[in-house]
ROTOR-41027 format. One record per residue (C-alpha): residue number from 1; x negated, y negated, z negated; residue in three letters. Coordinates in nm, 2 decimals, m for minus. Last residue first. Layout:
// ROTOR-41027
   pos       xx       yy       zz   code
   NUM        X        Y        Z    ALA
...
END
This chain:
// ROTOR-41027
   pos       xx       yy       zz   code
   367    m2.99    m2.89    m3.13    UNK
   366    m2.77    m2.65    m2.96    UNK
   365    m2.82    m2.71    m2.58    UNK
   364    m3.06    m2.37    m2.57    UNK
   363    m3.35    m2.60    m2.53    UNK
   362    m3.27    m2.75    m2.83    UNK
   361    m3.45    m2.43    m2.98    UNK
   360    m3.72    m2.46    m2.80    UNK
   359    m3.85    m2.77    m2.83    UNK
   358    m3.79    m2.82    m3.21    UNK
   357    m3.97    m2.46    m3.26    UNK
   356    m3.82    m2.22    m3.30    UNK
   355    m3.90    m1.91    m3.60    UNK
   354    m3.58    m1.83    m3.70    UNK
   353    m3.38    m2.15    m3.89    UNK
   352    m3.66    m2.23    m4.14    UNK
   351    m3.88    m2.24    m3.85    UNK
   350    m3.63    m2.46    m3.73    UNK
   349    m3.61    m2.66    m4.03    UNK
   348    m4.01    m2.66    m4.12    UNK
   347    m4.04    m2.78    m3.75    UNK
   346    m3.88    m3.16    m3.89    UNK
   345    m4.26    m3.22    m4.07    UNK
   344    m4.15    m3.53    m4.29    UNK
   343    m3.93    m3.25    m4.44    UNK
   342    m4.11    m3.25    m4.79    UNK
   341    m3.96    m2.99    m5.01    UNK
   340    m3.67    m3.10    m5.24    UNK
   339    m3.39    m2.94    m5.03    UNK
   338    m3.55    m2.70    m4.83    UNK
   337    m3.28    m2.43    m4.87    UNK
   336    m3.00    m2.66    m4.88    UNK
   335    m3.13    m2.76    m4.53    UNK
   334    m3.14    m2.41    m4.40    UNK
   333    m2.86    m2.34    m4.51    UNK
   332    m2.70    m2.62    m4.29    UNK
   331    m2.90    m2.55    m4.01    UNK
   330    m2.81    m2.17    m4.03    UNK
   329    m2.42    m2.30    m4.04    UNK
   328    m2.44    m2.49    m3.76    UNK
   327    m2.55    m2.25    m3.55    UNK
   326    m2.26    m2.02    m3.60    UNK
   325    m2.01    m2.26    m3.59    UNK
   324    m2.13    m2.31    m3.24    UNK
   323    m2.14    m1.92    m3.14    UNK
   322    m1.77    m1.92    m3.29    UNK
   321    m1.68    m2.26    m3.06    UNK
   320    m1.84    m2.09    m2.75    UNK
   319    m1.67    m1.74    m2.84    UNK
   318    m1.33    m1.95    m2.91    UNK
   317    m1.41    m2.18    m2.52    UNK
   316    m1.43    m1.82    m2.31    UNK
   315    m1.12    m1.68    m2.52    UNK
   314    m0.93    m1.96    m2.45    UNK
   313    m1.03    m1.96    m2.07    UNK
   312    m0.91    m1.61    m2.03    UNK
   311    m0.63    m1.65    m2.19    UNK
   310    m0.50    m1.96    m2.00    UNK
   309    m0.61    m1.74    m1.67    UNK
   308    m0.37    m1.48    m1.76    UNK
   307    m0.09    m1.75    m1.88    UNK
   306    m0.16    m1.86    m1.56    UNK
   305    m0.09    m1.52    m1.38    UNK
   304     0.18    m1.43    m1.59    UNK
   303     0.36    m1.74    m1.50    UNK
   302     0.34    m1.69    m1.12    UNK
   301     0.47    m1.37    m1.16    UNK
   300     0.76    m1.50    m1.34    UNK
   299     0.85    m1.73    m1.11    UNK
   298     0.79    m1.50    m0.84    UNK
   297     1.08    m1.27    m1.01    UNK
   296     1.27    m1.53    m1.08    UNK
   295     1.31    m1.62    m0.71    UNK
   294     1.37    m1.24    m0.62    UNK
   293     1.64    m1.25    m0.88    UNK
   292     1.84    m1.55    m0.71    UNK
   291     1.84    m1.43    m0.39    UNK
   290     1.98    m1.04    m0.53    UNK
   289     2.24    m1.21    m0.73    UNK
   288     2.32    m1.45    m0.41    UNK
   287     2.37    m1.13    m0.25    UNK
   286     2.57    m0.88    m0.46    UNK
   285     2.91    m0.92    m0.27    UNK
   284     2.78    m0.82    m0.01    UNK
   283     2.81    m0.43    m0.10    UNK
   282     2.59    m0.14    m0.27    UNK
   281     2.30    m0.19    m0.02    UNK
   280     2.01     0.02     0.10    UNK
   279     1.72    m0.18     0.21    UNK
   278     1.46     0.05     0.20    UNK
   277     1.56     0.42     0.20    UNK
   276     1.65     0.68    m0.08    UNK
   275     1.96     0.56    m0.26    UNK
   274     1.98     0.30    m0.53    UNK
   273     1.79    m0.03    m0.66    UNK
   272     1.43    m0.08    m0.76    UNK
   271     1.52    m0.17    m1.12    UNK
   270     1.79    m0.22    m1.17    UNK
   269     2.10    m0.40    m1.25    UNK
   268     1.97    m0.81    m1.11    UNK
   267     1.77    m0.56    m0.87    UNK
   266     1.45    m0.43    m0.80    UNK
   265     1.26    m0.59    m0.48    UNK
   264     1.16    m0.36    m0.19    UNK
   263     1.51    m0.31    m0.19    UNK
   262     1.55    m0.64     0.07    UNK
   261     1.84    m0.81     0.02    UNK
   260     1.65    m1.19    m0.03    UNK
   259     1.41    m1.12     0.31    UNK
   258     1.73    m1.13     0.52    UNK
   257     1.98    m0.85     0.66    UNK
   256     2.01    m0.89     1.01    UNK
   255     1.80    m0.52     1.07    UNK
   254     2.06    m0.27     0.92    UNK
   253     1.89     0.02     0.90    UNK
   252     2.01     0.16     0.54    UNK
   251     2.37     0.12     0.68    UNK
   250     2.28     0.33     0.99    UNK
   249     2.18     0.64     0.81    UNK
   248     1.85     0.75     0.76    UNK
   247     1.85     1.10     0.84    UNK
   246     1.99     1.34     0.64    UNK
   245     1.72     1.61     0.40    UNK
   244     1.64     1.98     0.50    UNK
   243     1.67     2.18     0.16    UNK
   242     1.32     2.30     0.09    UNK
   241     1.40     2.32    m0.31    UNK
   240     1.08     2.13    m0.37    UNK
   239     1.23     1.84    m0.13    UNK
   238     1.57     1.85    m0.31    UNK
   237     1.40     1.88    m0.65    UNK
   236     1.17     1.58    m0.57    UNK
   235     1.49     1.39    m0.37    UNK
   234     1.68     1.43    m0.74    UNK
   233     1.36     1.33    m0.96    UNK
   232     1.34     0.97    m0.71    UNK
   231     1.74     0.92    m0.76    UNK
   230     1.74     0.95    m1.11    UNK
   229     1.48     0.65    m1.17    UNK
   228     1.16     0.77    m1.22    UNK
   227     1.02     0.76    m1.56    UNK
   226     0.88     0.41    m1.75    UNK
   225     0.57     0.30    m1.92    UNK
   224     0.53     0.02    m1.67    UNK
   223     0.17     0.05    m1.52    UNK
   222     0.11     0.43    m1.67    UNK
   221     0.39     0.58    m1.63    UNK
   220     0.57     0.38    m1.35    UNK
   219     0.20     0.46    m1.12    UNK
   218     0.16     0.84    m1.23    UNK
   217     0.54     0.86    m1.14    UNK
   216     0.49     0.76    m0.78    UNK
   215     0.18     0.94    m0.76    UNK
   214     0.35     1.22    m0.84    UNK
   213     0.63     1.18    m0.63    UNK
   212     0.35     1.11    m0.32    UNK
   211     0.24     1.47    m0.39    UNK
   210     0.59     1.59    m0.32    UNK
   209     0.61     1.45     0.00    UNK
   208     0.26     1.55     0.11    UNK
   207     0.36     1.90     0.03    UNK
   206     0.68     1.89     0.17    UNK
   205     0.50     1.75     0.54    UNK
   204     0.77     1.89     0.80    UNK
   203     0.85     1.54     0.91    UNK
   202     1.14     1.54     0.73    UNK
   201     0.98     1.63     0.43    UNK
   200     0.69     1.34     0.49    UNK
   199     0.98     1.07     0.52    UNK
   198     1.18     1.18     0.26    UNK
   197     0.87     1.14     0.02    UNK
   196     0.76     0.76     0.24    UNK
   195     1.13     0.69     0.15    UNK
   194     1.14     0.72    m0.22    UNK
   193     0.83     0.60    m0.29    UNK
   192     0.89     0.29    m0.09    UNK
   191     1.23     0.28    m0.36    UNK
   190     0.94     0.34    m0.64    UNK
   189     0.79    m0.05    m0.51    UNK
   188     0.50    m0.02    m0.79    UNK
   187     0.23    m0.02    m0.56    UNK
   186     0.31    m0.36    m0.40    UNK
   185     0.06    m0.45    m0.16    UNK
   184    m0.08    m0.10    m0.14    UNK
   183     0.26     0.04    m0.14    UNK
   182     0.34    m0.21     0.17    UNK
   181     0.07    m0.04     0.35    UNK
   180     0.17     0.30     0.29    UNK
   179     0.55     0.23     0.38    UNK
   178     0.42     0.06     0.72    UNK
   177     0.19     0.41     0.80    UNK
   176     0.48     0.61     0.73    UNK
   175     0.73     0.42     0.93    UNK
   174     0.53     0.47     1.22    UNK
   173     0.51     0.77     1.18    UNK
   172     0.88     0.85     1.16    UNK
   171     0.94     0.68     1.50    UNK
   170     1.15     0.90     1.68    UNK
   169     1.48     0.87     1.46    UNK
   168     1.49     0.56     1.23    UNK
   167     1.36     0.38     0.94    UNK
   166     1.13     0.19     1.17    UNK
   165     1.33    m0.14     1.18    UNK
   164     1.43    m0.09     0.82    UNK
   163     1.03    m0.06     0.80    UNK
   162     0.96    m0.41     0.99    UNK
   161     1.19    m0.55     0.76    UNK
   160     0.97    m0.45     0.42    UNK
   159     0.62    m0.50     0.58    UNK
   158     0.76    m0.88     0.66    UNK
   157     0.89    m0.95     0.31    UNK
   156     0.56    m0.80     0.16    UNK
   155     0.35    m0.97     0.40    UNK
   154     0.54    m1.34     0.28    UNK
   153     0.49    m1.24    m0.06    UNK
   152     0.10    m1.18     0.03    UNK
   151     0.12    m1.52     0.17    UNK
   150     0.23    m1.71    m0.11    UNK
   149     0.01    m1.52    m0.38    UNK
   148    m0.33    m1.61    m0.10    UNK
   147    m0.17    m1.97    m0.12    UNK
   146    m0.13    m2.04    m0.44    UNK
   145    m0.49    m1.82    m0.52    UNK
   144    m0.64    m2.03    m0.26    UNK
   143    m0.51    m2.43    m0.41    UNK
   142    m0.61    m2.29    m0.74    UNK
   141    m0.97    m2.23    m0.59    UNK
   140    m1.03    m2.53    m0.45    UNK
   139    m0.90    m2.74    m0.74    UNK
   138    m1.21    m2.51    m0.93    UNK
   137    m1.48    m2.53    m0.71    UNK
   136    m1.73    m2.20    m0.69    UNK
   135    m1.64    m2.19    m0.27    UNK
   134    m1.58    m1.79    m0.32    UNK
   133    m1.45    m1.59    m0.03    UNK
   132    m1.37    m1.22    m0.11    UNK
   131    m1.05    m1.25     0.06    UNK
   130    m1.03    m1.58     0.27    UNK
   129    m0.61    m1.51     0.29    UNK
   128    m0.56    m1.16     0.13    UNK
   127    m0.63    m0.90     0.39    UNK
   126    m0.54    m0.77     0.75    UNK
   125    m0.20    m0.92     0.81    UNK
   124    m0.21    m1.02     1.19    UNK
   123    m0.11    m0.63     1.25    UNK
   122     0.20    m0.71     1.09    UNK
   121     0.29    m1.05     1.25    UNK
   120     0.27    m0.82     1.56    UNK
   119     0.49    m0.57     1.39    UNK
   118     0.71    m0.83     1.25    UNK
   117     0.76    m1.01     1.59    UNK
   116     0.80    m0.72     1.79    UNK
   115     1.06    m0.56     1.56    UNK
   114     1.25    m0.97     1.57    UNK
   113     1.21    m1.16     1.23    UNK
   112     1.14    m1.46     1.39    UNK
   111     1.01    m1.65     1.07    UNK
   110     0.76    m1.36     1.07    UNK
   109     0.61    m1.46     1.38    UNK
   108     0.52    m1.83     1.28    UNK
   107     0.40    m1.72     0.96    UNK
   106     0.16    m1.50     1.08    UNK
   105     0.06    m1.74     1.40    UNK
   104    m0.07    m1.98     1.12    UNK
   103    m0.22    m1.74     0.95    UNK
   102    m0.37    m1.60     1.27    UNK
   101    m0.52    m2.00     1.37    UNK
   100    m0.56    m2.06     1.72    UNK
    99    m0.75    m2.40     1.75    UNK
    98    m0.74    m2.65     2.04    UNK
    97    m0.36    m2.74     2.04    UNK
    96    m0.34    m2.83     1.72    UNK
    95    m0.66    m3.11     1.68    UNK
    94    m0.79    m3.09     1.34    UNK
    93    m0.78    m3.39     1.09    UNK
    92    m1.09    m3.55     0.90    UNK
    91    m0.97    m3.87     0.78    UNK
    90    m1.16    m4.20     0.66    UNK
    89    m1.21    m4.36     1.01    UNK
    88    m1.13    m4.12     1.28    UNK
    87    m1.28    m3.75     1.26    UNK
    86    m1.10    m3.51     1.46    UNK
    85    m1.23    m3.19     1.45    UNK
    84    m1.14    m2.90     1.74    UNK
    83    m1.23    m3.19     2.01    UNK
    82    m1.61    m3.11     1.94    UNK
    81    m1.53    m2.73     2.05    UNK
    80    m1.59    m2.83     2.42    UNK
    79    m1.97    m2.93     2.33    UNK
    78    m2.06    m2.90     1.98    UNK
    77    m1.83    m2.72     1.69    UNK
    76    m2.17    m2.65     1.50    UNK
    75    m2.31    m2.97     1.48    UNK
    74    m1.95    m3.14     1.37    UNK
    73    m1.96    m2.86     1.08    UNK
    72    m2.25    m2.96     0.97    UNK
    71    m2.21    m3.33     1.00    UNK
    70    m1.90    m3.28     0.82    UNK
    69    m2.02    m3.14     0.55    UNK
    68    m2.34    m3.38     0.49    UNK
    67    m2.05    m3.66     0.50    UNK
    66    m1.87    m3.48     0.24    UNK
    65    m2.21    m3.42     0.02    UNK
    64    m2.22    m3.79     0.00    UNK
    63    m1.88    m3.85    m0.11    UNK
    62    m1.92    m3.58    m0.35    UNK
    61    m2.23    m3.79    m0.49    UNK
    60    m2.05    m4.13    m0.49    UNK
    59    m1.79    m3.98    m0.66    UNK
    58    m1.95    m3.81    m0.96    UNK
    57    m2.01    m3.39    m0.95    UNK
    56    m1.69    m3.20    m1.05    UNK
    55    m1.47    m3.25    m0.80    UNK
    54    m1.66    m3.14    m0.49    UNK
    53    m1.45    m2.96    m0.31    UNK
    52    m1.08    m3.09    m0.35    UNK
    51    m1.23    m3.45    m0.49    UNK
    50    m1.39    m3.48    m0.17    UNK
    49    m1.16    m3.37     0.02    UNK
    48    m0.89    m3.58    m0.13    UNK
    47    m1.14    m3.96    m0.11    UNK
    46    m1.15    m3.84     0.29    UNK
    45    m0.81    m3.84     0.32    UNK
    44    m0.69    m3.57     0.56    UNK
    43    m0.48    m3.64     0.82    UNK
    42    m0.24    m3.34     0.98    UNK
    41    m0.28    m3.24     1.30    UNK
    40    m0.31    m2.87     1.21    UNK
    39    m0.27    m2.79     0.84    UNK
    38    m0.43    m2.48     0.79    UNK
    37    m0.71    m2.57     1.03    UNK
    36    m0.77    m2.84     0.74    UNK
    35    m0.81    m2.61     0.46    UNK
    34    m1.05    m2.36     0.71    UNK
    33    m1.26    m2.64     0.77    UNK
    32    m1.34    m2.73     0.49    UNK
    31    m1.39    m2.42     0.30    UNK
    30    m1.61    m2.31     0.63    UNK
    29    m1.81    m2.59     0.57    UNK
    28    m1.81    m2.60     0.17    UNK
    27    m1.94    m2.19     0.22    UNK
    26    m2.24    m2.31     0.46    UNK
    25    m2.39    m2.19     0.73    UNK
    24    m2.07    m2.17     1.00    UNK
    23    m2.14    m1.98     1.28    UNK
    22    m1.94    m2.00     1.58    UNK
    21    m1.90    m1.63     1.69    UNK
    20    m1.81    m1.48     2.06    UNK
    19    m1.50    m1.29     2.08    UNK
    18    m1.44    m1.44     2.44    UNK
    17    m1.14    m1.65     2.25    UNK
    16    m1.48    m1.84     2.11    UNK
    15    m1.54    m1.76     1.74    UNK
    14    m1.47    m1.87     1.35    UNK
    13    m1.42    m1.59     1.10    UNK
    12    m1.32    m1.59     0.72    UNK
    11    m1.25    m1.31     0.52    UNK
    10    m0.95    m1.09     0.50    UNK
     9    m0.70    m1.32     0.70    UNK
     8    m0.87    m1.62     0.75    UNK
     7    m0.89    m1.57     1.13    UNK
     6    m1.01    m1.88     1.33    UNK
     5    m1.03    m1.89     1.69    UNK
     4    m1.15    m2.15     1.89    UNK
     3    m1.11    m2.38     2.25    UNK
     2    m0.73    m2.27     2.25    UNK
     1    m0.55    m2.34     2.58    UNK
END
């Protein structure tokens, strides 16, 4: 049995299976411990930690601040919870079958792909992985946003099956809620447009159907410069018409297809594929294309996020370089200014300058 709880899923939160919190004081602590937890049983150099949260300050000194971690974190997991980290030598390990981890249990529930299993792994989902959490270290932080971009695909895929599931008779609600939280993951999905409109007309709900068309369009208009696809503007007229719309059929419920044939992902001839469910198919044949894509497509989100970042940083170091130039060229006007006057006083330059003095100007890391 479990001796602690650890839910990383929108935040971070350590506790007793009573509900009970452990606190942990310090972000490096719960950073820590929340890296290792996410690898159960697995050894952890000491030399990796250190560089993974304190890479920026010398060795000797992350080293140190390690040590003070671990202390911490062994001083709060006291008692029973002291076999939750194991410490032997120079790794720092946790023990598997003492912690109950909800990303862990995630993953392990969407791999089975069964209704209970996505709905539970559903409900585990509440948030990016440590959202909001900020341990200021920059290998640290790569390592989250890989992960956090790995697990929201994972949601996606999971929100996606679990809707098939619910695309049926009796459970229409259900269905709404899922489409809904799989638009705020992916808001941009127009086939999850599609089906939460259909949805709310045949629930009786034409006005909430047609207001999520416009949303729909807002979104493609404004994110992607694009119109709805045919199939969206025909289900608006149908639904603004008031004709009664067919259930889902049992093609667009077909609950062994995998996470690559999902519609929740525009196609290699599309761009969020035909009809008005999820998962909607034109024929097998299409499903190494539809693999394939969905790869590319991470690819390439992957690359716009670090070429995002790149840019960012670029323009960070071209106003530092500006600001430098900058400076350099009031000292060196100032010097042709004074040329022939008698410098043995250096203040004349930096009064020269604006007013400094020697001491306060260097203070600004320019001198």
């Amino acid at each position: 049995m479990a001796h602690l709880t650890l839910r990383l899923f929108g935040g971070f939160e350590a506790g007793l299976p009573s509900g009970a919190p452990i606190p942990l004081p310090t972000k490096k602590a719960q950073a820590l411990f929340a890296y290792c937890a996410l690898r159960p049983g697995q050894a952890h150099q000491r030399e990796k930690l250190a560089t993974l949260l304190w890479g920026d300050t010398e060795e000797c000194n992350a080293r140190n601040s390690l040590r003070q971690t671990l202390f911490v974190l062994r001083t709060a997991l006291r008692g029973n919870l002291s076999r939750t980290l194991r410490i032997a030598g120079d790794t720092v390990a946790t023990e598997p079958q003492t912690i109950d981890v909800d990303v862990l249990a995630f993953e392990r529930l969407a791999a089975e792909r069964t209704p209970q299993a996505l709905e539970q792994a559903a409900a585990l989902y509440r948030g990016d992985l440590l959202e909001g959490f900020i341990a200021d270290e920059e290998s640290f932080e790569q390592w989250l946003i890989e992960e956090r971009e790995r697990l929201r695909e994972l949601a996606i895929e999971v929100l996606a099956r679990l809707l098939r599931y619910q695309d049926a008779p009796g459970t229409t609600e259900a269905a709404v809620q899922t489409a809904r939280r799989l638009l705020v993951l992916d808001p941009l999905q127009e086939a999850v447009h599609r089906l939460l409109m259909r949805l709310h007309a045949q629930a009786g709900r034409r006005e909430s159907a047609m207001r999520q068309y416009e949303v729909c369009v807002g979104l493609l208009r404004r994110e992607l410069r694009l119109e709805p696809e045919p199939e969206t503007r025909q289900l608006y007229e149908a639904i603004q018409k008031g004709q009664l719309l067919a259930p889902a059929t049992a093609a667009r419920r077909t609950p062994d297809a995998g996470p690559r044939q999902i519609e929740v992902v525009a196609p290699p001839n599309g761009r969020n594929g035909a009809g008005n469910g999820v998962g909607s198919r034109a024929g097998e044949g299409g499903r190494a294309d539809w693999a394939e894509y969905y790869a590319r497509m991470l690819r390439a989100k992957a690359e716009c996020e670090k070429a995002r970042r790149l840019k960012e940083e670029i323009a960070t170091r071209n106003a530092s370089l500006r600001r430098a130039v900058a400076q350099n060229g009031q000292f060196v006007k100032a010097l042709k200014k004074l040329t022939g006057k008698d410098l043995s006083d250096p203040s004349l330059i930096f009064r020269e300058i604006g007013g400094d003095s020697p001491f306060s100007y260097s203070a600004t890391g320019s001198a």
